[in-house]
SENUKE-714739 format. One record per residue (C-alpha): residue number from 1; x, y, z. Coordinates in nm, 2 decimals. Each point is the difference from the previous one (the first is absolute). Last residue first. Example, Ala and Ser with C-alpha at 12.3 -4.5 7.8 and 13.67 -1.06 7.14 Angstrom:
2
R:2:1.37:-0.11:0.71
R:1:-0.14:-0.34:0.07
This chain:
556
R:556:9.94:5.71:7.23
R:555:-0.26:0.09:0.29
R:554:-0.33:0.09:-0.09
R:553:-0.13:0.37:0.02
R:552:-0.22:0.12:0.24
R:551:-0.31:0.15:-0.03
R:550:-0.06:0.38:-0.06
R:549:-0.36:0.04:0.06
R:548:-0.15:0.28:-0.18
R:547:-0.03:0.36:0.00
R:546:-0.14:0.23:-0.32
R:545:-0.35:0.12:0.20
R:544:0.01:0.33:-0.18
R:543:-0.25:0.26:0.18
R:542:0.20:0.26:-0.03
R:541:0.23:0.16:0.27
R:540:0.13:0.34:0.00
R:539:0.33:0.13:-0.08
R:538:-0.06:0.11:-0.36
R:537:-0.06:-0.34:-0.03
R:536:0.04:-0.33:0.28
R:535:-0.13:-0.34:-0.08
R:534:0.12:0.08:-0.39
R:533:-0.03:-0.33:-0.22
R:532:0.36:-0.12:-0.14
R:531:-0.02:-0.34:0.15
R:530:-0.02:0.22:0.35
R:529:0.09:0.38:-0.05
R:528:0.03:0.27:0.29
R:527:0.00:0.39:-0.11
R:526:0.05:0.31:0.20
R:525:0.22:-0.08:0.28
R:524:0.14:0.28:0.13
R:523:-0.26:0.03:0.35
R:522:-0.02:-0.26:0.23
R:521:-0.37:-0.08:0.09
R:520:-0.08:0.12:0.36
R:519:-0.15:-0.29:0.23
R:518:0.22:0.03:0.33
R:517:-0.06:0.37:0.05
R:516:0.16:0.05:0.33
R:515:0.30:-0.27:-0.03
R:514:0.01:0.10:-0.37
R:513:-0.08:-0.08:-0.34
R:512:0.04:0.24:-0.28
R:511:0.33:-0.21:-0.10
R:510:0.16:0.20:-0.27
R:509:0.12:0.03:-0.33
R:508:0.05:0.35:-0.10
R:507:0.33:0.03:-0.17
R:506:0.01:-0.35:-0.13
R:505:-0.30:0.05:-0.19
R:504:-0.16:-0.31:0.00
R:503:-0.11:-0.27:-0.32
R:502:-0.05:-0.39:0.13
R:501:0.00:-0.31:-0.20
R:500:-0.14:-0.32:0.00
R:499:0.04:-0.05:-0.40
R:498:0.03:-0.39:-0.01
R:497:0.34:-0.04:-0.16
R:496:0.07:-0.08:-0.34
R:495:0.21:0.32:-0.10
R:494:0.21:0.14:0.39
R:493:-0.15:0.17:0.26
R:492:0.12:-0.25:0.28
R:491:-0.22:-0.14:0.28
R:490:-0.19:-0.25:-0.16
R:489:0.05:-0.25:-0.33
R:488:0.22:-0.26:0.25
R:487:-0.20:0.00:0.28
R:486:0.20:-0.23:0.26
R:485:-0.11:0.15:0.28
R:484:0.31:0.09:0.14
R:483:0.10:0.16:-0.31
R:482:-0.34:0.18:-0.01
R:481:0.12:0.15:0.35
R:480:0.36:0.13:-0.16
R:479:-0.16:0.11:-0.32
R:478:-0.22:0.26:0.12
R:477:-0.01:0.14:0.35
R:476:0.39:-0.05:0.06
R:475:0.07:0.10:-0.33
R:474:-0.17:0.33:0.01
R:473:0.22:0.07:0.33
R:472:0.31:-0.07:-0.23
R:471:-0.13:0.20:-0.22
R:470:-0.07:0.28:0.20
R:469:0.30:0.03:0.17
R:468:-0.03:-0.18:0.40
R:467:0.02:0.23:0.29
R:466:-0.03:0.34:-0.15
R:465:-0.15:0.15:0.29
R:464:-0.25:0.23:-0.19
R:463:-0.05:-0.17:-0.37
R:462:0.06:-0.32:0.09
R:461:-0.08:-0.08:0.34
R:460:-0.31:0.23:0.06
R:459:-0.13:0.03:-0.35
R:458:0.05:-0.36:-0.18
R:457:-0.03:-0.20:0.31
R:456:-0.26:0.18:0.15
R:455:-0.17:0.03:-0.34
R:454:0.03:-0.46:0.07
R:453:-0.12:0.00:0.31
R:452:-0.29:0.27:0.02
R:451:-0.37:-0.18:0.03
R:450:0.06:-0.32:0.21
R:449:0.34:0.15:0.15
R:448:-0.24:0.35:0.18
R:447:-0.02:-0.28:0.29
R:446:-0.40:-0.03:-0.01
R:445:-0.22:0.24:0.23
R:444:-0.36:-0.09:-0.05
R:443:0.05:-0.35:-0.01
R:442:0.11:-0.29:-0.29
R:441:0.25:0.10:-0.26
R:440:0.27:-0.19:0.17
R:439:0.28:0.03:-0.24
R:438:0.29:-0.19:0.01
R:437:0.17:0.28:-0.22
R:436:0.24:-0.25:-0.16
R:435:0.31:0.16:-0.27
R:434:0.29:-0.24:-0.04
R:433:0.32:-0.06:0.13
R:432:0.29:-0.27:-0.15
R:431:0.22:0.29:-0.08
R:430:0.02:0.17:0.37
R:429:-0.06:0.40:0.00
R:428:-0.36:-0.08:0.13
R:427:0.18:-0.15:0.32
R:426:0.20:0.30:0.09
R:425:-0.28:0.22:-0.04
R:424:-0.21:-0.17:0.23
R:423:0.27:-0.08:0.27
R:422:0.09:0.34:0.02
R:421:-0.39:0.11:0.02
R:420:-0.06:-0.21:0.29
R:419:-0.34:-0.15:0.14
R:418:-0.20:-0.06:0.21
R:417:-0.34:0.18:0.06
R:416:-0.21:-0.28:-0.07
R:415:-0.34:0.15:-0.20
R:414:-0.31:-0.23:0.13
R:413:-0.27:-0.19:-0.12
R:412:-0.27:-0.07:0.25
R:411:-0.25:-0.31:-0.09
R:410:0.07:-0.29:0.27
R:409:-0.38:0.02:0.09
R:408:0.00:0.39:0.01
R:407:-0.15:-0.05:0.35
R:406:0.28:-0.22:0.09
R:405:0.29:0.12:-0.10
R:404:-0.06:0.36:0.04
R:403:-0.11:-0.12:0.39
R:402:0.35:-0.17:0.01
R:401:0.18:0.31:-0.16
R:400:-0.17:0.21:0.24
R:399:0.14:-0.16:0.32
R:398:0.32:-0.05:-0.11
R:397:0.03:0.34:-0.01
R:396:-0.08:0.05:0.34
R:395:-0.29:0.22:0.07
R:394:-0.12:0.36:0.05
R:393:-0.19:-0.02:-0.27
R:392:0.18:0.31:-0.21
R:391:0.35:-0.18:0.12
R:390:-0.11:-0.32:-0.16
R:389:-0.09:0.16:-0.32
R:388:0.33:0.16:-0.04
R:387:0.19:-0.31:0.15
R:386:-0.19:-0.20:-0.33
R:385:0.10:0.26:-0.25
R:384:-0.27:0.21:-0.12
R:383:-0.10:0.03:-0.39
R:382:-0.30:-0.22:0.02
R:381:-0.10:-0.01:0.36
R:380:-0.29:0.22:-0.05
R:379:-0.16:-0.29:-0.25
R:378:-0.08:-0.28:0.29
R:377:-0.37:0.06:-0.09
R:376:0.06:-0.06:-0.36
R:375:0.10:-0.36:0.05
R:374:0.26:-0.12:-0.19
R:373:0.25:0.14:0.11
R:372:0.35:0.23:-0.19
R:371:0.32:0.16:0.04
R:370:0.05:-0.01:0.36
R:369:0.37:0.14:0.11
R:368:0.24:-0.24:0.15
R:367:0.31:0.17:0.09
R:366:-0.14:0.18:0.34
R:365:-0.12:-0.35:0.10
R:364:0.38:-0.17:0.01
R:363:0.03:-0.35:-0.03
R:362:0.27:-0.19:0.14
R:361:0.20:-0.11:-0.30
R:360:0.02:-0.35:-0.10
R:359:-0.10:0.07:-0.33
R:358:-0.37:0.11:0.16
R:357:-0.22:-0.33:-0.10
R:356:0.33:-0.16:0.17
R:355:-0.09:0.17:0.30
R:354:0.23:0.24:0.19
R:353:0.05:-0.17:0.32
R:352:-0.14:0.29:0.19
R:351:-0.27:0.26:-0.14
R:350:-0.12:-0.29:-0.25
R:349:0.06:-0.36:0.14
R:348:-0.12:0.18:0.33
R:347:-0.34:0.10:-0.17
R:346:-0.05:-0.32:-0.13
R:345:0.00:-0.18:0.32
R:344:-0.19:0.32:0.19
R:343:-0.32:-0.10:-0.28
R:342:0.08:-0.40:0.10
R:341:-0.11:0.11:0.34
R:340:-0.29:0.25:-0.10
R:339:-0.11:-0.23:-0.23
R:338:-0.22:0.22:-0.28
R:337:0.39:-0.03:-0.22
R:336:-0.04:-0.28:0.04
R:335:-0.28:-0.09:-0.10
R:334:0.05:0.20:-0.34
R:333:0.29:-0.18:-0.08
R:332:-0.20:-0.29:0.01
R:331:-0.29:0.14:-0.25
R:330:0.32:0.14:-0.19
R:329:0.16:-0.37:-0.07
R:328:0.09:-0.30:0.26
R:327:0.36:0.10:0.03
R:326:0.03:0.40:-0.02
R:325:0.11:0.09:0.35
R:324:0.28:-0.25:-0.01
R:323:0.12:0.22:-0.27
R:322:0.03:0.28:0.20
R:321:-0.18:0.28:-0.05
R:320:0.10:0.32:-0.23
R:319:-0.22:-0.19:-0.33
R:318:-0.27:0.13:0.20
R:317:0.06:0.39:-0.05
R:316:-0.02:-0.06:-0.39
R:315:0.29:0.09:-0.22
R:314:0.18:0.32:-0.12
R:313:0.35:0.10:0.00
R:312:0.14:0.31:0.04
R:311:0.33:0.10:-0.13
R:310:-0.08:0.11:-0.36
R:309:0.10:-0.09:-0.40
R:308:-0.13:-0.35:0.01
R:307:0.21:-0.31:-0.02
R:306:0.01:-0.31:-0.20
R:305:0.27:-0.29:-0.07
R:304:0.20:-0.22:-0.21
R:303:0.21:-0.30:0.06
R:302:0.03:-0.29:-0.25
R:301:0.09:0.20:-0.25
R:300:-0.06:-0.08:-0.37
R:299:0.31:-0.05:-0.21
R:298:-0.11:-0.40:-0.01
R:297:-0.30:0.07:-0.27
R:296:-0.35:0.07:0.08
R:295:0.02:0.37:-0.02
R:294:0.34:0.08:-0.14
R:293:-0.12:0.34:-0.25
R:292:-0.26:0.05:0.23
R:291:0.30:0.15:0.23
R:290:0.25:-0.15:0.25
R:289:0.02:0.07:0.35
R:288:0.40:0.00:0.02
R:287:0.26:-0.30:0.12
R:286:-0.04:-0.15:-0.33
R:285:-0.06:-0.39:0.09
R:284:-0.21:0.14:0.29
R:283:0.02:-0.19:0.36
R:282:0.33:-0.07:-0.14
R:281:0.25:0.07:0.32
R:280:0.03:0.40:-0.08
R:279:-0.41:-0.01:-0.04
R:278:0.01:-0.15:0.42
R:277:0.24:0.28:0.02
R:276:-0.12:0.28:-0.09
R:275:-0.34:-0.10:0.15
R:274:0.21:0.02:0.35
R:273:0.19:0.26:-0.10
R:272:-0.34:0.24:-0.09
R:271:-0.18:-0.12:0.34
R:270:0.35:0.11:0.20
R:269:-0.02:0.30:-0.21
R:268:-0.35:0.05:0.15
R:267:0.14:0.07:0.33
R:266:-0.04:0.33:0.09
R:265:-0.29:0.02:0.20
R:264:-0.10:-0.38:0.07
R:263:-0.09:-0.04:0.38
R:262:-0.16:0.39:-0.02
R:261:-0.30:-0.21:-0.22
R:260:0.03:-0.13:-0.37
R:259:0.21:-0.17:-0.25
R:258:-0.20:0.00:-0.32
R:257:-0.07:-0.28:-0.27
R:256:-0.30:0.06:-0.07
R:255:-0.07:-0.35:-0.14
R:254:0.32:-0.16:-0.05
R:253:-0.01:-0.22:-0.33
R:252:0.19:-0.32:0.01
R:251:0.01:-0.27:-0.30
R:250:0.00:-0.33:0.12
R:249:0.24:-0.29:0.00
R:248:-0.11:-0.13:0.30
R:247:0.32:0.04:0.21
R:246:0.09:0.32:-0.16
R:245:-0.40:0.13:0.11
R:244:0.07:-0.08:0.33
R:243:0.33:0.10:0.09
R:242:-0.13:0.36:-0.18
R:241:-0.31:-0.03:0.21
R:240:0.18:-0.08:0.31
R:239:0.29:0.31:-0.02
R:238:-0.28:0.23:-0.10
R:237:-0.17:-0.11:0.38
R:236:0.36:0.04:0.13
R:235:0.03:0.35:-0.11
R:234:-0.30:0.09:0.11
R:233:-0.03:-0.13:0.37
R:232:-0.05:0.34:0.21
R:231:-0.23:0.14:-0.30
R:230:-0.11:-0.15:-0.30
R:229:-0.08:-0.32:0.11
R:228:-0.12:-0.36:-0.10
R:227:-0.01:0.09:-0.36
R:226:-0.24:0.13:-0.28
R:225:0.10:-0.27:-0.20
R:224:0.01:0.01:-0.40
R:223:0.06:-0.34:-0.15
R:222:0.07:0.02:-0.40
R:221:-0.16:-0.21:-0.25
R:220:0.11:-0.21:-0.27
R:219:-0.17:-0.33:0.08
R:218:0.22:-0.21:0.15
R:217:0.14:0.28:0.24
R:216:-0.36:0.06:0.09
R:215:-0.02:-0.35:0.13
R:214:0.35:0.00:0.17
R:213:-0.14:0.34:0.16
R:212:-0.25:-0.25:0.18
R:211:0.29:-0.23:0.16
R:210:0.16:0.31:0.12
R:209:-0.29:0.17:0.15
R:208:-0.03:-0.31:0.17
R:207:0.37:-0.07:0.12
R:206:0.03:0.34:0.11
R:205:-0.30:-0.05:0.27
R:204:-0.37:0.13:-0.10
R:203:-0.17:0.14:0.27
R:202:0.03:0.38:-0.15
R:201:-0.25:-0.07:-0.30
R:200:-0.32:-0.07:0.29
R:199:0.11:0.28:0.09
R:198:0.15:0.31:-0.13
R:197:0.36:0.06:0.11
R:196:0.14:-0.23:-0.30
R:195:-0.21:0.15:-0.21
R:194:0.06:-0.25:-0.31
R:193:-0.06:0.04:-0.34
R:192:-0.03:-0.25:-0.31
R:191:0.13:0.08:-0.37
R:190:-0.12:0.10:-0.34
R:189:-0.41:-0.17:0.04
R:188:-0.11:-0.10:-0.35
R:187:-0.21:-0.29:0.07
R:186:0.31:-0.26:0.02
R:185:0.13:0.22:0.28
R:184:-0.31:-0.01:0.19
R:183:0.00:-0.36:-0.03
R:182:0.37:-0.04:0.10
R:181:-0.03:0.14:0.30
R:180:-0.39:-0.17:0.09
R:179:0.20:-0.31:-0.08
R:178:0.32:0.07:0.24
R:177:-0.25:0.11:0.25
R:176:-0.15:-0.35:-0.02
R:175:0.33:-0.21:0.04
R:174:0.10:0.21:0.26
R:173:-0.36:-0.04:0.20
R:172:0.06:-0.39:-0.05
R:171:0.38:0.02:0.13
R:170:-0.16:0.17:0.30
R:169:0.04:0.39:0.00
R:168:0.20:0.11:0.32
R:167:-0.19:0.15:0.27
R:166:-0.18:0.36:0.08
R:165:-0.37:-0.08:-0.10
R:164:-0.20:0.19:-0.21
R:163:-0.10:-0.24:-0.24
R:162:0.22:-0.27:-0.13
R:161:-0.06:-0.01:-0.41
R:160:-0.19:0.26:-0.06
R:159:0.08:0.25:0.22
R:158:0.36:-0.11:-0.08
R:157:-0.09:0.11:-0.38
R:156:-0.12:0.36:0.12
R:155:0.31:0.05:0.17
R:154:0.22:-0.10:-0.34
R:153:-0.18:0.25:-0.20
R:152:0.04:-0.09:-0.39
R:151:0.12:0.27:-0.13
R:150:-0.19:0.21:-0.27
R:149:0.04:0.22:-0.26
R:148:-0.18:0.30:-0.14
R:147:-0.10:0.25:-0.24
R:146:-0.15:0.26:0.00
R:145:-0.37:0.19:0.04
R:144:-0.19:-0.33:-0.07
R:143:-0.11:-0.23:-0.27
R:142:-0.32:0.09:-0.21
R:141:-0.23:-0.29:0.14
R:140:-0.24:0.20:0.15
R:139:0.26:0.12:0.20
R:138:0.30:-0.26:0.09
R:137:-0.05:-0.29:-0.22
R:136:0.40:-0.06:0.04
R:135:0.00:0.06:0.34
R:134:-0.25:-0.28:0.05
R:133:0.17:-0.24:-0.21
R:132:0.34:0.10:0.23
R:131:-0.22:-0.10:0.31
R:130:-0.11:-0.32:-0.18
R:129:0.33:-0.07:-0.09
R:128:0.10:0.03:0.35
R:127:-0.32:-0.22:0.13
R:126:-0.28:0.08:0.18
R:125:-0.16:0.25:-0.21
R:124:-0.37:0.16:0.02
R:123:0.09:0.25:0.22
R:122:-0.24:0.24:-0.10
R:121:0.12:0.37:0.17
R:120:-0.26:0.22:0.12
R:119:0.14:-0.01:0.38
R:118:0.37:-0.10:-0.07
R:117:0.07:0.01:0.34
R:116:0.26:0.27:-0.03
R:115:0.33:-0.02:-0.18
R:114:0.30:0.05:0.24
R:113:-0.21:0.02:0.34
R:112:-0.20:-0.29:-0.05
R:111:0.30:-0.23:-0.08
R:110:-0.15:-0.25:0.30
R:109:-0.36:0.03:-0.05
R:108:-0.03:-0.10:-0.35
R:107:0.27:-0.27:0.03
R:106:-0.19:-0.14:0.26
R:105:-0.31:0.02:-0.23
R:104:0.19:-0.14:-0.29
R:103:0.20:-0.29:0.20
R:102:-0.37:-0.08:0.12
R:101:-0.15:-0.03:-0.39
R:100:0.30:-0.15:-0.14
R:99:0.33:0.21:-0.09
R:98:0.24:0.01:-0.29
R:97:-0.01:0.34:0.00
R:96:-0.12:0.25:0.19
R:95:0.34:0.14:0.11
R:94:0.26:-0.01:0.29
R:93:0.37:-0.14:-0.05
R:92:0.12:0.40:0.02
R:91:-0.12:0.03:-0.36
R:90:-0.25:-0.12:-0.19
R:89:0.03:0.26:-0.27
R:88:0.26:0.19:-0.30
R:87:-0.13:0.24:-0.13
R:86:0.04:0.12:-0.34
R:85:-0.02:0.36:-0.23
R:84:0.09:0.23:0.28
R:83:0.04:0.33:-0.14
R:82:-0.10:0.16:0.39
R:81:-0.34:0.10:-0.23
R:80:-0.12:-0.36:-0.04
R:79:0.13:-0.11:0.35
R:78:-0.21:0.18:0.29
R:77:-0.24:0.05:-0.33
R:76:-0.16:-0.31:0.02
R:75:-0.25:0.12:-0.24
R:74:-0.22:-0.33:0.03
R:73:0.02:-0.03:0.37
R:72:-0.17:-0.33:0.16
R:71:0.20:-0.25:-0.20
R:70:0.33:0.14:-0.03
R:69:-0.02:0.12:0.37
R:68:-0.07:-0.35:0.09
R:67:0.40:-0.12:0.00
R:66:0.08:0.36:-0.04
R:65:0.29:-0.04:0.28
R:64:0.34:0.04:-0.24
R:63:0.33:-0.15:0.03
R:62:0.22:0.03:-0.35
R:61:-0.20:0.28:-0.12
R:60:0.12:0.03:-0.36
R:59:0.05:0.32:-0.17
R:58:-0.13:0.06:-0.39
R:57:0.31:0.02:-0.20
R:56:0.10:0.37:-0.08
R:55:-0.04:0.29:-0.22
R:54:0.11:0.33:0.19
R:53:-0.17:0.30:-0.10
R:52:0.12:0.33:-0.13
R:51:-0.15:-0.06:-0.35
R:50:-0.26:-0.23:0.01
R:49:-0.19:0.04:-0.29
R:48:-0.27:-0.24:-0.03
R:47:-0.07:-0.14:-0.36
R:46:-0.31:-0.19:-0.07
R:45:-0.08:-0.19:-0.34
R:44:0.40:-0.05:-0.10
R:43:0.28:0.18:-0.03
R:42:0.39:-0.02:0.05
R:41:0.20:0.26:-0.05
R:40:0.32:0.03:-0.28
R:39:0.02:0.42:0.03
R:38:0.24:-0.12:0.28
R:37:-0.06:-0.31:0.13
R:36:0.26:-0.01:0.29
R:35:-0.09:-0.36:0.08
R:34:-0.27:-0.19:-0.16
R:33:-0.16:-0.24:0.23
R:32:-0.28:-0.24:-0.23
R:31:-0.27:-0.26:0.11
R:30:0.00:0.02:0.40
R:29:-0.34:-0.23:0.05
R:28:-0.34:0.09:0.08
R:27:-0.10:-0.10:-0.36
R:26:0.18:0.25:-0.16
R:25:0.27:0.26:0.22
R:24:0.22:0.25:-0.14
R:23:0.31:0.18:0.18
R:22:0.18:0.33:-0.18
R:21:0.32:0.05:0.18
R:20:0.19:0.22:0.25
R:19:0.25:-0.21:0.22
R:18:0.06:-0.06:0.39
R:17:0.33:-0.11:0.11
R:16:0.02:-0.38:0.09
R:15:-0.19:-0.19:0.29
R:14:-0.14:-0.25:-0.20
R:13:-0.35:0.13:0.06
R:12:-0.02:0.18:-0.31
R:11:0.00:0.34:0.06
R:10:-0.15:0.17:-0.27
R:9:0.01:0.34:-0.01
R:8:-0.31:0.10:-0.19
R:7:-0.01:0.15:-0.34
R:6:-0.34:-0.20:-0.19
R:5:-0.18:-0.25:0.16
R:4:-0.21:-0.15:-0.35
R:3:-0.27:-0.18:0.08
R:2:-0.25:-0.25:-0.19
R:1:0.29:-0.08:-0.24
C-alpha cells in the first residue's frame, strides 16, 4: 500500500453514521477499508494517523468561477485548502470556450469582472476539447491544482452562432448551435449552462433552450440554467426550466438555486413543493437525489441543485442593466451607457421598472456593495456600496455606477446585498441539494464563498446551527453532486474508488473567510488528497499538481 489512513471516522458520503477504520490507498485508488481493526491494522510504506479526524470524499464544487484561475494560479488554494477536490466550470452560459478569435475578445471583455482578462494567459484553444486539452497540460505539463468539469456555455454558443442580437435564432443558427452543443459534449464537456439574465444567453426563447437541451439529453448530460430571475419572477422562471427540461428530456440542475430580495422572504417552501412535486410526477424514477451508486442508471434525479452557505450574492455591476442594454456586445453597451439619453433609459429600467438584469426588482444602491475593478485608480470604491460612494461625491447614485461603468470598461464586481437566511437554510435541508460556492475569485474584495463554502458548511451549519447532521451534509458535497455527474468511482470512500478524500477535525473546521478578510484559508482541514497524492499536508499546500479534466461519461 503506498498509504495507510489509520483511525479516522470515516464518513462515507452515503449519508450513514460515521465509522472508525483503517483506509489504504495504491495507485491513487481506495485499495483496502478495514473497519474496527483492532490489533488487525493495516500497513503499508506511509501511515498517517488520523485519530480525531473525519475521513471523507473530497467535496465537489457543483458551480465554480476558476475558469482561468486553474491556469494562471498553480496553488489555487481558494479551493485546495476548502477540501475541494473538483470544480465544476463554464457556468452561467458564459466561458472561453468554443469561441473564435472575436467571440474570444468579446468574451474577454464581457466576464471581466468574474475572472480577469486573462493578461499572461495563452489561449491557444478554440474549441471545448481544446480548452479541456489545455487544462489537462495545466503547468508545465503537470496537470493543475484540482480537478474539473466543464459545461458547455450556452451564451457563448449564441455569440457564435447569431451575435449579439436580441431575435429568435434562424433555423440555420439552430442547426449550428445544436452542433457546437453537441461538439463540446462529444469532447468531454458534462452539460451546457445558460444565464438566462446574462446576454447574449438571455435572448434565447423556451423553444430554443429547449431544442438545445434535446442535444444534451442525447448525450448524457444535464442542463444547468442560471434562470431568467431570481427575484420578483423566481418561481415562475424555475417553473420554465423544469417545463423545459421535461419537454426535452433533459436532466435539470439549478444553479444557485436561491430565492432572493424582500419579494421572496419566506417563501422557499413554495420552491421546495414546487420541486417536490415535479420529482412526485417522475421527474426522478426514485423521488431522492441518488448516489454514485445509481449514476447513469434511471434512479438518477432529474432535478438537483446548488447553493452557498450565505445571503449575498455576487456578480458584476453590468449584468444589473437591462437586457436591451446588452444587444450589440460590451463596446455597445459601452455607448450607451456614454449617451446621456439612452444613459437616463437604463437608469429608469433600474431605480423604476426594476430591470430584468435586477430580478425585476427596482434596484436599491445601499444593497450593492463594490467588490472588485479593474483599474487600480478606481480602487477606493472597493468595499463601499454604490449610495456610499455617491453620497461622499455629492451625486446621485446612478450617477457613479455609470462613471464605475465606464471608466472600469464594464469591470466592477460587486457583493448584492440580498438575501435571506430562512430561505437559505430551508433550501440546503432539501435532498436533491448540493454544495456550489459560485466563486468569483477575481478583485480585491471577493464574496468570502470563493475561499470558505464548504468549512462554512461544515462549521457554521453543522456544528453551530445544526441545520443539516453531518452526514447528511457530507453527502450533499460528496456523493449527491458526483451522482449528477455521472462519476461512478467518485464521491464515496468505498475499495476501488479514486482516493479524493478529505481529513478535518470536526471540532474545529471553519471558514477563515469573511466579509472583511475575504481571502483567509479555513482552518480544520489538515490534509487534501487527489488520486491519493496530498495537495494539502499538515494543512499547507504542496506543490502537487494531481487535477485533471473530468469528462463526461457516455450515455447507456
Amino acid at each position: 500500500m503506498d498509504l495507510v489512513i489509520r483511525g479516522a471516522a470515516v464518513i462515507d458520503g452515503t449519508g450513514t453514521p460515521a465509522y472508525r477504520a483503517d483506509v489504504a490507498l495504491a495507485d491513487g485508488r481506495i485499495a483496502e477499508i478495514r473497519r474496527d481493526p483492532g490489533p488487525h491494522r493495516l500497513s503499508g510504506r506511509r501511515v498517517l494517523d488520523a485519530d480525531g479526524l473525519v475521513l471523507s470524499p473530497g467535496f465537489i464544487d457543483m458551480h465554480a468561477h476558476s475558469d482561468l484561475a486553474l491556469l494562471t494560479d498553480p496553488a489555487h488554494e481558494a479551493k485546495a485548502a476548502q477540501g475541494v477536490t473538483l470544480e465544476v466550470i463554464g457556468q452561467d452560459g458564459l466561458s472561453y470556450a468554443p469561441v473564435d478569435d472575436g467571440t474570444l475578445a468579446q468574451i474577454r471583455t464581457q466576464i471581466t469582472g468574474w475572472n480577469g482578462d486573462g493578461s499572461g494567459v495563452d489561449f491557444d484553444w478554440r474549441t471545448v476539447g481544446e480548452y479541456l486539452g489545455r487544462l489537462d497540460h495545466g503547468f508545465g505539463g503537470e496537470g493543475i491544482a484540482v480537478n474539473a468539469a466543464y459545461l458547455v456555455p450556452q451564451g457563448t454558443v449564441r455569440m457564435l452562432a447569431v451575435g449579439w442580437e436580441d431575435r429568435p435564432a434562424t433555423a440555420t443558427e439552430l442547426g449550428r448551435m445544436r452542433r457546437l452543443v453537441a461538439d463540446g459534449l462529444a469532447e468531454g464537456a458534462v452539460g451546457m449552462s445558460s444565464g438566462l439574465t446574462y446576454t447574449p444567453g438571455a435572448y434565447a426563447d423556451d423553444a430554443e433552450l429547449t431544442e438545445l437541451c434535446r442535444v444534451v439529453a442525447r448525450y448524457g448530460g444535464y442542463y444547468c440554467p442560471h434562470h431568467r430571475s431570481y427575484g420578483a419572477g423566481a418561481l415562475r422562471a424555475y417553473e420554465e426550466v423544469i417545463a423545459l427540461c421535461r419537454t426535452a428530456g433533459c436532466a435539470l440542475h439549478l444553479a444557485h438555486a436561491v430565492m432572493n430580495f424582500g419579494v421572496n422572504e419566506g417563501r422557499a417552501p413554495e420552491l421546495l413543493a414546487l420541486l417536490d412535486a415535479a420529482l412526485a410526477d417522475g421527474a426522478d424514477g426514485t423521488n431522492g437525489a441518488g448516489t454514485a451508486d445509481t449514476a447513469g442508471t434511471a434512479g438518477t434525479a432529474d432535478i438537483t441543485l446548488d447553493t452557498y452557505p450565505y445571503t449575498p450574492g455576487c456578480t458584476t455591476l453590468v449584468a444589473l442593466l437591462p437586457g436591451w442594454a446588452g444587444e450589440g456586445g460590451p463596446e455597445a453597451v459601452l455607448a450607451r451607457l456614454r449617451d446621456d439619453a439612452t444613459a437616463g433609459r437604463i437608469r429608469h429600467a433600474l431605480e423604476v421598472e426594476g430591470a430584468d438584469g435586477c430580478h425585476g426588482v427596482p434596484v436599491d444602491w445601499d444593497t450593492i456593495e463594490i467588490s472588485g475593478v479593474s483599474d487600480p485608480v478606481l480602487a477606493p470604491y472597493v468595499g463601499r456600496t454604490v449610495a456610499r460612494c455617491a453620497r461622499e461625491r455629492a451625486e446621485e447614485p446612478w450617477a457613479t455606477a455609470r462613471r464605475l461603468l465606464v471608466e472600469d470598461r464594464l469591470g466592477p464586481t460587486i457583493l448584492h446585498h440580498v438575501g435571506n437566511e430562512e430561505n437559505v437554510r430551508a433550501i440546503m435541508r432539501h435532498r436533491v441539494h448540493t454544495g456550489g460556492s459560485d466563486g468569483i475569485l477575481h478583485g480585491a474584495k471577493p464574496h468570502p464563498r470563493a475561499f470558505g463554502t464548504f468549512p462554512h458548511y461544515l462549521g457554521r451549519y453543522v456544528r453551530e446551527l445544526e441545520v443539516l447532521p453531518l452526514e447528511e451534509c457530507v453527502a450533499h458535497l460528496t456523493s449527491r453532486p458526483a451522482a449528477r455527474l455521472r462519476l461512478p468511482d467518485r464521491g464515496l470512500v468505498r475499495e476501488g474508488h479514486v482516493a479524493d478524500l478529505v481529513l478535518f477535525d470536526p471540532a474545529t473546521v471553519a471558514a477563515g473567510a469573511t466579509f472583511e478578510a475575504p481571502r483567509r484559508l479555513p482552518t480544520g482541514i489538515p490534509y487534501v488528497l487527489i488520486a491519493g497524492r496530498f495537495v494539502m499536508e499538515d494543512g499547507r499546500r504542496t506543490d502537487v499538481l494531481a487535477g485533471r479534466t473530468i469528462r463526461r461519461t457516455p450515455a447507456g
